[in-house]
Each structure stands twice: as structure tokens, then as C-alpha cells.
C-alpha positions as CSV (number, residue, x, y, z in Angstrom):
1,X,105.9,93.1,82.3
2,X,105.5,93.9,85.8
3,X,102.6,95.4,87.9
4,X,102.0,99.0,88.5
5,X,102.6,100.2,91.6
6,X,101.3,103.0,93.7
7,X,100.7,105.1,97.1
8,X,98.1,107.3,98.1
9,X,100.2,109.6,100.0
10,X,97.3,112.2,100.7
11,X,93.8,112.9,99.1
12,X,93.7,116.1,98.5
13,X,90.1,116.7,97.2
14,X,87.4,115.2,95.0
15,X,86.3,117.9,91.9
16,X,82.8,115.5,90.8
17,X,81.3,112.3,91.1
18,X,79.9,110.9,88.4
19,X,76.4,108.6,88.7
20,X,77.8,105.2,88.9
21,X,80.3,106.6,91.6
22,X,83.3,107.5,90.1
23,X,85.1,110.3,91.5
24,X,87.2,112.9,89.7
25,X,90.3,113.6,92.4
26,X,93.1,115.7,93.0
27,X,95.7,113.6,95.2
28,X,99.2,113.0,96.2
29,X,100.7,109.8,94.6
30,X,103.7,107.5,94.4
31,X,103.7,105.5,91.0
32,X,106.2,103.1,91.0
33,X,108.1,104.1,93.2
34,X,109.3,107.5,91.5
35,X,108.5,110.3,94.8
36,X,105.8,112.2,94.7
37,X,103.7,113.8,91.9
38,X,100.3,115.4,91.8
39,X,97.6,113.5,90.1
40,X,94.6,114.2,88.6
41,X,91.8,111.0,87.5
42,X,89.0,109.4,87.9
43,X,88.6,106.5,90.6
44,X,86.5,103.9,90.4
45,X,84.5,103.2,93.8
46,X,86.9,101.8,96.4
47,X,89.5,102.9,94.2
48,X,89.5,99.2,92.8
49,X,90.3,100.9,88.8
50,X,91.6,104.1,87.6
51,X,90.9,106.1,84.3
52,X,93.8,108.2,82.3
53,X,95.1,111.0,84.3
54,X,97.7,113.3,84.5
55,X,100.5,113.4,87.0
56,X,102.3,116.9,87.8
57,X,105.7,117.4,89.6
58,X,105.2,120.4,92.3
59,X,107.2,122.5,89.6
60,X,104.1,122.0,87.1
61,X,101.4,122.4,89.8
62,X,102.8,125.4,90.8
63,X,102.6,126.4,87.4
64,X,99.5,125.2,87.2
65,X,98.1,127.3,90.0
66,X,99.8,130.4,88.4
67,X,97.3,129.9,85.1
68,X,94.7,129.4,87.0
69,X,94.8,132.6,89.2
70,X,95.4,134.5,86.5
71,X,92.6,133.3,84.4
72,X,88.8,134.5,84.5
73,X,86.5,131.6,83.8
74,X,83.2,132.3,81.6
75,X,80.2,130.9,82.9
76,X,80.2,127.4,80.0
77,X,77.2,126.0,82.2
78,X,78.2,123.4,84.6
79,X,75.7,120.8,83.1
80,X,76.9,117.4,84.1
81,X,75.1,115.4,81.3
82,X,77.3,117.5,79.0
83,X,80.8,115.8,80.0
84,X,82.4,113.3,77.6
85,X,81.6,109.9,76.7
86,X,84.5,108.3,78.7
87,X,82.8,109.4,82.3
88,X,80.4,106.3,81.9
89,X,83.2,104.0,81.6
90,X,86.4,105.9,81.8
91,X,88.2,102.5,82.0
92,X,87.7,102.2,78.5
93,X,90.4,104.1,76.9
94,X,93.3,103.0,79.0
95,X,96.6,102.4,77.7
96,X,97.7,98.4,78.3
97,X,99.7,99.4,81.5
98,X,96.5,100.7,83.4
99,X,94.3,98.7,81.8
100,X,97.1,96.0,83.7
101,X,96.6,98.4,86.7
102,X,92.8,98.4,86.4
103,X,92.2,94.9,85.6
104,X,90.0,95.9,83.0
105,X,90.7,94.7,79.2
106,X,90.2,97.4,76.4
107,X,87.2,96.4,74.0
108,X,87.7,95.8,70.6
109,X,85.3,98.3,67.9
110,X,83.2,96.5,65.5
């Protein structure tokens, strides 16, 4: 199988950071070599390992953006200690290409 590739073509902004340093971002990528794409995920400091994410095309962010102006958010409280288990060690769940990518083997349960 061969590596995953990628570009950081712009960082666009960082939505939280979580105690050990990991920050959730919004940027501009280039996985393997397939243009452009939005992405959202968690980065590891240095950006040495990446969590799951999500990757939009400008058609979905655009859609995206559309929900999200058009939606009123209730206050939920923004407590921090409240987010799920996976921000201690996002790496955890990966699938085997970005756990590849990360360089990070998934643990086994029991």
C-alpha cells in the first residue's frame, strides 16, 4: 500500500485546542494529489499525526456555510471537559490508512 500524501495549501483557522495541544482546524488540503478540498481535524502538535476528519469540496462548504447562516445556535454551554472521549487521544480511532499516515497503530480492546 502506499503512503498518504498531503499539502497544507493554506490554514485557514484553528476552532480549539485541546490540553495536550492538539488543535481542531479548518484548512486548505491536497490529499494525494486530488486538488483542493476543505478539511476539518484534529492535529497533533507540529502536525506530526492527524485524527479523522472530514474533507469538503468548495461545492459542500458552500453549502455548508448556507446551514450555518441560516441556523440559530442555542446556548449548549461551551464546557470543554464535556467533549468526547476521542480529544485525549484522537489518534485512536483511525482507520488503517491514517493510522499509516499518523504513524500510530490502533489498540486492541481487552
Amino acid at each position: 500500500m502506499t503512503g498518504i500524501t498531503y499539502e497544507v495549501l493554506e490554514k485557514l483557522g484553528v476552532l480549539s485546542e485541546s490540553p495536550r495541544g492538539w488543535t481542531k482546524e479548518l484548512r486548505l488540503m491536497n490529499w494525494n494529489n486530488r486538488g483542493p478540498r476543505y478539511d476539518l481535524r484534529e492535529w497533533s502538535p507540529g502536525d506530526r499525526k492527524a485524527s479523522r476528519g472530514i474533507t469538503l469540496s468548495l461545492r459542500e462548504m458552500r453549502g455548508l456555510q448556507e446551514i450555518l447562516m441560516e441556523t440559530e445556535f442555542p446556548d449548549i454551554g461551551d464546557d470543554m471537559e464535556n467533549e468526547d472521549l476521542d480529544a485525549a487521544d484522537p489518534v485512536g480511532a483511525l482507520s488503517e490508512p491514517e493510522r499509516e499516515f499518523s504513524g500510530t497503530k490502533r489498540r486492541k480492546a481487552g
